[in-house]
C-alpha positions in Angstrom: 26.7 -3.9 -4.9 24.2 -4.4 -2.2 23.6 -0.8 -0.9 23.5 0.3 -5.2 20.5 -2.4 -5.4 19.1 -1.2 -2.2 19.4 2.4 -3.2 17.5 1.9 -6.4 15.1 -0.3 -5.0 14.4 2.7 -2.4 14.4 5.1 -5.4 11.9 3.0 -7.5 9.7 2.7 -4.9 9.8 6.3 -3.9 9.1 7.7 -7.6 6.6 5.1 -8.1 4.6 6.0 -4.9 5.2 9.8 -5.6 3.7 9.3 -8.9 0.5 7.2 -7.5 -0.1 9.7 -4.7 0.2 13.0 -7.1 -3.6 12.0 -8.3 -5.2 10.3 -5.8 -6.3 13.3 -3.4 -7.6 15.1 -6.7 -9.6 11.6 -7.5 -12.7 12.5 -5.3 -12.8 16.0 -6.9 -12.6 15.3 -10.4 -15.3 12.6 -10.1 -17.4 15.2 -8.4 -16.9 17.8 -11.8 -18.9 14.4 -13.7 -21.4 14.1 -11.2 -20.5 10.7 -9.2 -21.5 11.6 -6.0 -19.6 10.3 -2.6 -21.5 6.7 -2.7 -19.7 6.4 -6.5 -16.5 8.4 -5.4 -16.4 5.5 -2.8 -16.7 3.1 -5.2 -14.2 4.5 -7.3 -11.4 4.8 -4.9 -12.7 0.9 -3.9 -12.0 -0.3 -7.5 -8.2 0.3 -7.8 -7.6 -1.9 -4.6 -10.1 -4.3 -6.0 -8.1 -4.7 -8.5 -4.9 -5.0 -6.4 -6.7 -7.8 -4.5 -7.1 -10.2 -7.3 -3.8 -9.8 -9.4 -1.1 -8.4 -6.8 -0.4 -12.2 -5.7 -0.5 -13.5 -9.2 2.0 -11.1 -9.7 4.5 -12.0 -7.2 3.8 -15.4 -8.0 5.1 -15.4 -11.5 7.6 -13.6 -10.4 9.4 -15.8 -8.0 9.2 -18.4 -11.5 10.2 -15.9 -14.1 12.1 -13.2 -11.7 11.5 -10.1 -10.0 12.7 -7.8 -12.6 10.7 -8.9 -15.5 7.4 -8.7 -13.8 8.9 -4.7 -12.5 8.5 -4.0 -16.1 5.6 -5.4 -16.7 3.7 -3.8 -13.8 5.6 -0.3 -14.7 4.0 -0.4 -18.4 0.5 -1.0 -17.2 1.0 1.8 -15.0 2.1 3.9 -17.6 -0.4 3.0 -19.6 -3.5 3.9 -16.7 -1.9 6.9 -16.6 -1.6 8.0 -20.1 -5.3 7.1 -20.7 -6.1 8.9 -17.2 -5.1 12.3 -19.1 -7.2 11.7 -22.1 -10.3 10.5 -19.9 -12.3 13.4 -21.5 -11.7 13.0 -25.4 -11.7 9.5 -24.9 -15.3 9.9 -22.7 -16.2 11.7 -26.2 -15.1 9.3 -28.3 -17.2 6.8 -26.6 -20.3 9.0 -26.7 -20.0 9.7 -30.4 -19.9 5.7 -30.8 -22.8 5.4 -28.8 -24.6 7.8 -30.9 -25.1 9.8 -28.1 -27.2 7.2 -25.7 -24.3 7.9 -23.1 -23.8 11.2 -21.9 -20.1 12.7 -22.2 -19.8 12.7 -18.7 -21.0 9.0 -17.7 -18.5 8.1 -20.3 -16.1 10.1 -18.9 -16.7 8.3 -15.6 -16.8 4.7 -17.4 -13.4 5.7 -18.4 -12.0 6.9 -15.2 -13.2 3.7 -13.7 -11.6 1.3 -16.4 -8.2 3.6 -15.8 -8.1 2.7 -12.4 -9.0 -0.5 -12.5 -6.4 -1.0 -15.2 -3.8 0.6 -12.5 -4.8 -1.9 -9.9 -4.2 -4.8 -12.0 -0.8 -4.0 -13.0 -0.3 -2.5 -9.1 2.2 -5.4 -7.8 5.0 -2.2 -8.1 5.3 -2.4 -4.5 5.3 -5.7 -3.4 7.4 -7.1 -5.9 10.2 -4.4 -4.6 9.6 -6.3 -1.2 10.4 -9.8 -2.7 13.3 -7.9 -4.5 14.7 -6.6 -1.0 14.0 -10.1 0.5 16.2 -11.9 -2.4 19.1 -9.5 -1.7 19.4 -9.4 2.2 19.4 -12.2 5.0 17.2 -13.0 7.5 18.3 -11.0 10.0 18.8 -7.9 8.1 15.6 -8.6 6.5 13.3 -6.4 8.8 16.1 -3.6 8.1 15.8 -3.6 4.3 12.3 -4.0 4.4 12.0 -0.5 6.5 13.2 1.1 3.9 11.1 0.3 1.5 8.3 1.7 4.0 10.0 4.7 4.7 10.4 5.6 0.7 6.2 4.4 0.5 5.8 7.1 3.2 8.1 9.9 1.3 6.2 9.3 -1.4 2.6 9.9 -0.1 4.0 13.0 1.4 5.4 14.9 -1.0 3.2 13.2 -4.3 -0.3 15.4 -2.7 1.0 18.6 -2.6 2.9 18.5 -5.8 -0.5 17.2 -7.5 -2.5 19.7 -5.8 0.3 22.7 -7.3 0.1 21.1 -10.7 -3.7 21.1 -10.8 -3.7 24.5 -10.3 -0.6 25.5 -12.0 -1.9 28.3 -14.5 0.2 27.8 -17.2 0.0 23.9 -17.6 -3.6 24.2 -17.1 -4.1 26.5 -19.6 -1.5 25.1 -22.4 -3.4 21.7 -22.1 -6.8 23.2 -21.9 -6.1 24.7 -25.9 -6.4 20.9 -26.8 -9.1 20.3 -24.6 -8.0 18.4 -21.7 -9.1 19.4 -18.4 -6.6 20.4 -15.4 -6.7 17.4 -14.0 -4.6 16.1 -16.8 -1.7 18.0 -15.8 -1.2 15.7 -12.6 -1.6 12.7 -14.6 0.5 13.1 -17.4 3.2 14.2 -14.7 2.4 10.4 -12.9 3.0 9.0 -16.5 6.1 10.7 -16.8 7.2 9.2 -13.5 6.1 6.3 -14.3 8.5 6.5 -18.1 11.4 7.7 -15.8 11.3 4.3 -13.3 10.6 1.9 -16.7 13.8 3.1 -18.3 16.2 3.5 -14.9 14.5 -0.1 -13.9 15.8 -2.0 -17.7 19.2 0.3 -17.6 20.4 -0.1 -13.8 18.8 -2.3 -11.8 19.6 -5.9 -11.8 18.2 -9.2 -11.3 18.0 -9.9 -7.6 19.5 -13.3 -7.6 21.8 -15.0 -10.2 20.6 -16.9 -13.2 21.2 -20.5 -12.1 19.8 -19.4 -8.3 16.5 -18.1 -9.8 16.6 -21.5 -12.3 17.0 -23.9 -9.7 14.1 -22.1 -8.0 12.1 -22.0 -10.9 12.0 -25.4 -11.3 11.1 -26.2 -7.6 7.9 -28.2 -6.7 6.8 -25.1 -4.4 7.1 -22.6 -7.0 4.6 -24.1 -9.6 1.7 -22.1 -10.5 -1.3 -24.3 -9.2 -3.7 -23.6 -7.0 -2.7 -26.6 -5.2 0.5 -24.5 -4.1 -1.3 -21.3 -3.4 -3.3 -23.9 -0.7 -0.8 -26.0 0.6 1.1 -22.4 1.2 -1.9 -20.4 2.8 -2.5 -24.4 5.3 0.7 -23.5 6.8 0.3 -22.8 10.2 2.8 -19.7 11.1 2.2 -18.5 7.3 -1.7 -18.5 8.1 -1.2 -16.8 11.7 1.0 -14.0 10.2 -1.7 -13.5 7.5 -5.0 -13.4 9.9 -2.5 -10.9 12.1 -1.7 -8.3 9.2 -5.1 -8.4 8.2 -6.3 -7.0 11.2 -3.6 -4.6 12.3 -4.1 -3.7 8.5 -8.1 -3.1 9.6 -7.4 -1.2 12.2 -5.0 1.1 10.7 -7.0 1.8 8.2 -9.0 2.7 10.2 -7.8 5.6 11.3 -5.7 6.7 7.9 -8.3 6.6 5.9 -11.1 8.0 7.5 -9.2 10.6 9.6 -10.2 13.4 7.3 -13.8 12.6 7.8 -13.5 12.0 11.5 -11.8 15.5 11.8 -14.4 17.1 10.0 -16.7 15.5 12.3 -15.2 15.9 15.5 -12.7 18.6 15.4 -13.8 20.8 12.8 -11.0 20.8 11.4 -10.1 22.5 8.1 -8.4 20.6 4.9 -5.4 22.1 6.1 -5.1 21.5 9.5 -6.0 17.9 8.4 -3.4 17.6 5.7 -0.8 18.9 8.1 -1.4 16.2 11.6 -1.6 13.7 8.3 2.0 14.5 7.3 2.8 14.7 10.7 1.9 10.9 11.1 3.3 10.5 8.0 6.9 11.9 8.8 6.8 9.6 12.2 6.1 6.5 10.0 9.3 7.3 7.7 11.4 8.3 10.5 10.4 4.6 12.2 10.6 2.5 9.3 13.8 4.2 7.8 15.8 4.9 10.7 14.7 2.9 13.7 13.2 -0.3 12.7 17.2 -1.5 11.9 18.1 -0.4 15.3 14.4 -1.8 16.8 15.3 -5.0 14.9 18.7 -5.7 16.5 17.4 -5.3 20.1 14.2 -7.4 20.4 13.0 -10.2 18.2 10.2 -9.5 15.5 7.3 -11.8 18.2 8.2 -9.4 20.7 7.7 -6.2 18.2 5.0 -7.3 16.8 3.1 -7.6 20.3 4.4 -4.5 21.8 3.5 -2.8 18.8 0.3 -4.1 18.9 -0.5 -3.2 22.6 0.6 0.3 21.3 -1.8 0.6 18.6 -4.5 -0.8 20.7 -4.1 1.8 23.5 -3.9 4.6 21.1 -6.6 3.6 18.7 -9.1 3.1 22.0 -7.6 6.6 23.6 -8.2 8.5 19.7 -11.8 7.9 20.2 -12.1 10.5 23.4 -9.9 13.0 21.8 -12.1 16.9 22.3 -9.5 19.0 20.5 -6.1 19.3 18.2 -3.8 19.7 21.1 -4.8 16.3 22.6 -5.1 14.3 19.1 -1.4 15.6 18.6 0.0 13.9 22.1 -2.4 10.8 21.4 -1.7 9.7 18.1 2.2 10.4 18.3 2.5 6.6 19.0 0.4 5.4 16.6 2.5 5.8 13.2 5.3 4.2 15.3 3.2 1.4 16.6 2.2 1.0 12.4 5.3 1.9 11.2 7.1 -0.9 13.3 3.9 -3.7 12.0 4.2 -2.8 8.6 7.4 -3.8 7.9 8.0 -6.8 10.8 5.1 -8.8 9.6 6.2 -8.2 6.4 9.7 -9.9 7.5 8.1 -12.5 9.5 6.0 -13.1 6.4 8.9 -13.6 4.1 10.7 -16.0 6.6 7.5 -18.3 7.2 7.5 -19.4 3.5 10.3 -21.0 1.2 12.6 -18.9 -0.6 11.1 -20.0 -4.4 7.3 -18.9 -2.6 8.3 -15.5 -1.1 7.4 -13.6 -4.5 3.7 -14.9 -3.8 3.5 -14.3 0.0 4.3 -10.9 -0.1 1.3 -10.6 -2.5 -1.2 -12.2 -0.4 0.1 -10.1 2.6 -0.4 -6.8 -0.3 -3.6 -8.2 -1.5 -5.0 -8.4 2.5 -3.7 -4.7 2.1 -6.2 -3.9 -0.4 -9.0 -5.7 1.1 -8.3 -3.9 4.2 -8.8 -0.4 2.2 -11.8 -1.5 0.4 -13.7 -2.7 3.8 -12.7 0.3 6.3 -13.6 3.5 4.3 -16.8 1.5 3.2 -18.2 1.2 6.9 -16.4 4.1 8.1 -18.8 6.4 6.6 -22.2 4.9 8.1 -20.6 4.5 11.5 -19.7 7.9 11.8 -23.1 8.7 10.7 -25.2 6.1 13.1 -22.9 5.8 16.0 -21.0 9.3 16.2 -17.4 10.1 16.2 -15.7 7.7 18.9 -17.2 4.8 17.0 -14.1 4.6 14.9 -11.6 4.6 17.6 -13.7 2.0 19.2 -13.8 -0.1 16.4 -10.1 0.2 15.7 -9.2 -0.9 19.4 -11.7 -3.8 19.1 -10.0 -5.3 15.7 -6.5 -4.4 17.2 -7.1 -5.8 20.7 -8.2 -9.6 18.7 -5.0 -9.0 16.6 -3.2 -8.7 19.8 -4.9 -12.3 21.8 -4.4 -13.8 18.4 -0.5 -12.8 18.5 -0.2 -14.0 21.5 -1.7 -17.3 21.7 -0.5 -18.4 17.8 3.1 -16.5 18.9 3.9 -16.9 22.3 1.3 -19.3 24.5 1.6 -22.0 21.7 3.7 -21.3 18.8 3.5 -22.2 15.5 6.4 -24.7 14.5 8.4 -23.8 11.7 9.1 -24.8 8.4 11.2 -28.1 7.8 14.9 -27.0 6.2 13.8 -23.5 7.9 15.4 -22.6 10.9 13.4 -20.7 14.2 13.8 -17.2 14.0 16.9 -15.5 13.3 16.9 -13.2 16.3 18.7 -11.8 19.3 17.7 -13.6 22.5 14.5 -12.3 24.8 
């Protein structure tokens, strides 16, 4: 029963992500067609996590008081929805133009629309982190870390694949031209495609996949003190010392990742002179080495060493690579430099995640794992938005340079709140269930 769950969670999460990441590389592009240019395409891309920031950890907190799989459904429709209304952007652009008796042009409204679809996404966008607090209900602490992984290794299978399929189905002749005789663009081949994703995951999510935890468990947690919907228990939760610790450390290990994945395209350009295709290939590169880590060897990983000492290591690792990535002069060097970096973020992605979900109480876990998504999204709004003028004012290395800088405080911080002088834990929550250093 618990490999079925974990199999559908993997599943879920894989169609979900494959769905998200079959429109967002074609994003930039069709903003472009209506005339944003990259200061509003940057803005754009910034509104969906936006969005994420302020509902994902209201999300997760209703759903450790109402259950995970209600608020799966929930977050699944509003998807749907942004994606529908993403394919009928353009008449929709119209329609608003003809009510505005023509004081906004077709393509502004276009673009008003595009925003409010994304945005709309981002509100509904707990998908993700809710199946984290779904794997955390279903598995103990010490295969936690284990379960976790694979969530991050079907994220990663997602983003992979989702690009190129989006990319074919953009320029898929027949589609294109079938919706184009009721005057939808190509673009609305990709999304309608999401939405369809999106349908498929609703129905398999209400016909197979279960509550995570029985009715009178989820009750008796309900009705816990802690898992009251205050912002008294959001603060007293965020006080807590190894909670906040954990936090402040995948904030900046998310900063510095970022970093890199988001702004490697650019930097390549810059750099390397690299072509869209070389990029998109060390990108899936990276990619592969992150779901090989977090789907194979973070179990394994997990088993050996506690999650302190992996989450130092790894952030040594990604210190050193980030700081070396900065003097790379050609492709055959990036390739042998940044081979540790998806392991070293493949291996903090999913143990702080763990750590995270063992530094709160059961009833609160729904609600930590959206903070620790919303810091996510905050992360991807702040390092493509400064990304851009370094690159321009400070040259290529700057980024490298700035990654190592934000990884190395990570690293001190890890150290002195993890090791030096640890946090205590919670009362009624044991140390860290781990083999011994």
């Amino acid at each position: 029963m618990f490999k079925n769950r974990l199999i559908l969670v993997f599943l879920f999460v894989f169609v979900d992500l494959l769905g998200y990441s079959l429109f967002l590389p074609l994003l930039p592009f069709y903003a472009a067609t209506l005339g944003a240019g990259p200061s509003l395409v940057g803005i754009l891309v910034a509104s969906n996590a936006l969005a994420q920031l302020i509902a994902t950890p209201i999300i997760g907190r209703l759903s450790d008081r109402f259950g995970r799989r209600p608020l799966l459904i929930f977050s699944i429709c509003g998807t749907l929805a942004s994606f529908l209304l993403l394919g009928l952007v353009e008449p929709l652009g119209h329609s608003l133009t003809a009510l505005s008796s023509g004081s906004i042009t077709p393509a502004a409204a276009t673009l008003a629309m595009l925003f409010f679809t994304r945005i709309l996404d981002g509100l509904f966008g707990g998908d993700v982190s809710l199946a984290r607090a779904y794997v955390t209900d279903i598995t103990d602490e010490r295969n936690r870390a284990k379960g976790l992984g694979m969530i991050g290794a079907a994220f990663g299978l997602g983003f992979i694949v989702g690009p190129a399929i989006g990319g074919t189905l953009a320029n898929w002749s027949y589609a294109t031209s079938a919706f184009a005789a009721f005057g939808l663009p190509r673009y609305a081949v990709p999304a309608f495609a999401a939405a369809a994703l999106a349908a498929l995951n609703l129905v398999a999510v209400i016909l197979w996949l279960p509550e995570s935890l029985p009715p009178e468990e989820r009750s008796r947690m309900a009705q816990s003190p802690r898992a009251a919907f205050t912002a008294r228990c959001l603060w007293e939760c965020l006080i807590r010392p190894r909670f906040g610790t954990l936090l402040r450390i995948r904030l900046l290990y998310m900063l510095g990742f970022t970093l890199f994945t988001a702004n490697f395209a650019l930097w390549a350009q810059y750099q390397l002179r690299l072509t869209d295709q070389a990029t998109s290939y060390v990108l899936t590169y990276v990619g592969i080495i992150i779901v090989l880590v977090q789907g194979v060897a973070i179990g394994k990983l997990t088993n050996l060493f506690s999650e302190t000492r992996l989450i130092l290591a790894a952030a040594m690792l990604l210190t050193a690579t980030l700081f070396a990535w900065a003097f790379v002069p050609n492709l055959a060097l990036l390739l042998v430099v940044i081979t540790p970096l998806p392991l070293a973020g493949g291996v903090l992605n999913t143990v702080t995640n763990s750590a995270i979900t063992k530094s709160v109480y059961p009833e609160e876990v729904g609600g930590a794992l959206g903070l620790s998504a919303s810091l996510d999204s905050l992360a991807r709004v702040i390092a493509p938005t400064i990304a851009g003028v370094m690159l321009q004012q400070l040259g290529s290395p700057s980024l490298g340079l700035l990654g190592a800088l934000v990884t190395g405080v990570m690293l001190l911080h890890a150290w002195r709140r993890l090791i030096v002088n640890p946090d205590p834990a919670l009362p009624d929550r044991g140390p860290e269930a781990s083999p011994p250093p």
